[in-house]
C-alpha positions in Angstrom: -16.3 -19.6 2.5 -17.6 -16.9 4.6 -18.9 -13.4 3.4 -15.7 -11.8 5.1 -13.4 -14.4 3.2 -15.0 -13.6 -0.2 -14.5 -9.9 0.3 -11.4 -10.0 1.3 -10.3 -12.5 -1.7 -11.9 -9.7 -3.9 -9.8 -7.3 -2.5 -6.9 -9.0 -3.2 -7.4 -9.6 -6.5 -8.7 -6.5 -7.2 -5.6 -4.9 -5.8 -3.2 -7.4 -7.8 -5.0 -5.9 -10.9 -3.9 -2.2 -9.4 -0.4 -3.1 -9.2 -0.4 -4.5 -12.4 -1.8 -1.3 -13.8 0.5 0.8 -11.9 3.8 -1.5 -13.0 2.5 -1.2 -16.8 1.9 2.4 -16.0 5.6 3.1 -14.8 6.9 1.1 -17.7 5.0 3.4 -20.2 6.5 6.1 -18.7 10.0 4.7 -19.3 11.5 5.6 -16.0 14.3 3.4 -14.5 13.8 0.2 -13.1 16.3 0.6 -10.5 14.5 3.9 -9.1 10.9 1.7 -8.4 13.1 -0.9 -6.5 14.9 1.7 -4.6 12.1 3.0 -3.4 9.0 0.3 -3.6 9.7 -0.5 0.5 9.7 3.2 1.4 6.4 3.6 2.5 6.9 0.1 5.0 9.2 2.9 7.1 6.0 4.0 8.7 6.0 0.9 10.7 8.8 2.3 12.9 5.7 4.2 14.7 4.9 1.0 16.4 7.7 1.7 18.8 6.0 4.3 19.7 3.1 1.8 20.4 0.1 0.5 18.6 -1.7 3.4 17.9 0.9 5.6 16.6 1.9 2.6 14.5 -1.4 2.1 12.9 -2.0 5.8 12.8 1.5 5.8 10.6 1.0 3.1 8.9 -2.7 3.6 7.8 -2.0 6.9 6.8 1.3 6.0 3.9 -0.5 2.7 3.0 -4.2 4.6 1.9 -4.5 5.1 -1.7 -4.7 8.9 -0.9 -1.4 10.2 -0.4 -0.1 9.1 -3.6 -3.4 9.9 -5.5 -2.6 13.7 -4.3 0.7 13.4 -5.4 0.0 12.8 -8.9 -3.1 15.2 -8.8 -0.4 17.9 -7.7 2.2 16.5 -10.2 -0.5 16.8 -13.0 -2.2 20.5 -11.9 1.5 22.0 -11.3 3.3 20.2 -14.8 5.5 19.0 -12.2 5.9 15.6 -14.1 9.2 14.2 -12.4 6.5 12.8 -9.7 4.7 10.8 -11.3 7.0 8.2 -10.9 6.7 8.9 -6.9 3.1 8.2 -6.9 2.9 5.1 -9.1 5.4 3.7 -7.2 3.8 4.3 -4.0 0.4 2.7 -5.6 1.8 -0.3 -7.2 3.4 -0.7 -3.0 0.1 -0.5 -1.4 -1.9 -2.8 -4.3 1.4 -5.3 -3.6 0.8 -5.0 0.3 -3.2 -5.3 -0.2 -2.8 -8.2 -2.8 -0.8 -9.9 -0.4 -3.2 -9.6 2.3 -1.2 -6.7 4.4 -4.2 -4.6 5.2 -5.2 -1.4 6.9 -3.6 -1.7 10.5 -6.6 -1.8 13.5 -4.9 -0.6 16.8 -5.9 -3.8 18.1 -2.7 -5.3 16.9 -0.5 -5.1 13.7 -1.5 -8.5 12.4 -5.3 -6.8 12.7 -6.2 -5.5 9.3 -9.1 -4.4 7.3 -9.1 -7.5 5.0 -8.6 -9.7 7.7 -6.1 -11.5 10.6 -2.3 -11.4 8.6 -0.4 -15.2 9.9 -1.1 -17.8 11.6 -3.6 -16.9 14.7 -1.4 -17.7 17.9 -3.0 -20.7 20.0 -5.7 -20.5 22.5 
């Protein structure tokens, strides 16, 4: 197994460890079920920018799948006692760990299946 291979098989475990955290985190919270289904694909709406082309896609994409956006969110939600957004931000965590566990990486503007933890699919043919 290359060096490449092992990081990226880290990362994916590492990041199936996040979403369990941030399920086990929602559940503590005792918010509704239905609400973190509703909204778990959300963030995957960013990859309309790819009709746009491939660098407005990644751009989108990069920036609602980066660990960030929802880390803000619940730094906001904790320094404003605006606590009906937690659930937001766990949500949007527990999507990216999903989308990182499963191997759905940050986007390269080489191509969509191009992503920091490696080539998503089957590699077409040469």
């Amino acid at each position: 197994m290359s060096d490449s291979a092992q990081w990226s098989s880290w990362l994916r475990v590492e990041n199936l460890l996040i979403f369990i955290a941030a399920a086990a985190a929602y559940h503590i919270g005792d918010y509704r079920w239905w609400v973190f289904f509703a909204l778990f694909l959300i963030p995957d709406l960013s990859m309309l920018g790819y009709f746009a082309g491939r660098r407005v896609g990644a751009v989108a994409y990069n920036i609602t799948h980066a660990y960030l956006g929802p880390a803000g969110l619940l730094i906001y939600a904790m320094t404003t006692g605006k606590h009906d957004l937690y659930p937001f931000g766990v949500i949007w965590i527990a999507h990216i760990a999903a989308d990182r566990a499963l191997g759905y990486g940050l986007k390269s503007v080489s191509g969509f299946r191009h992503t920091h933890l490696g080539y998503v699919g089957k590699r077409p043919a040469t």
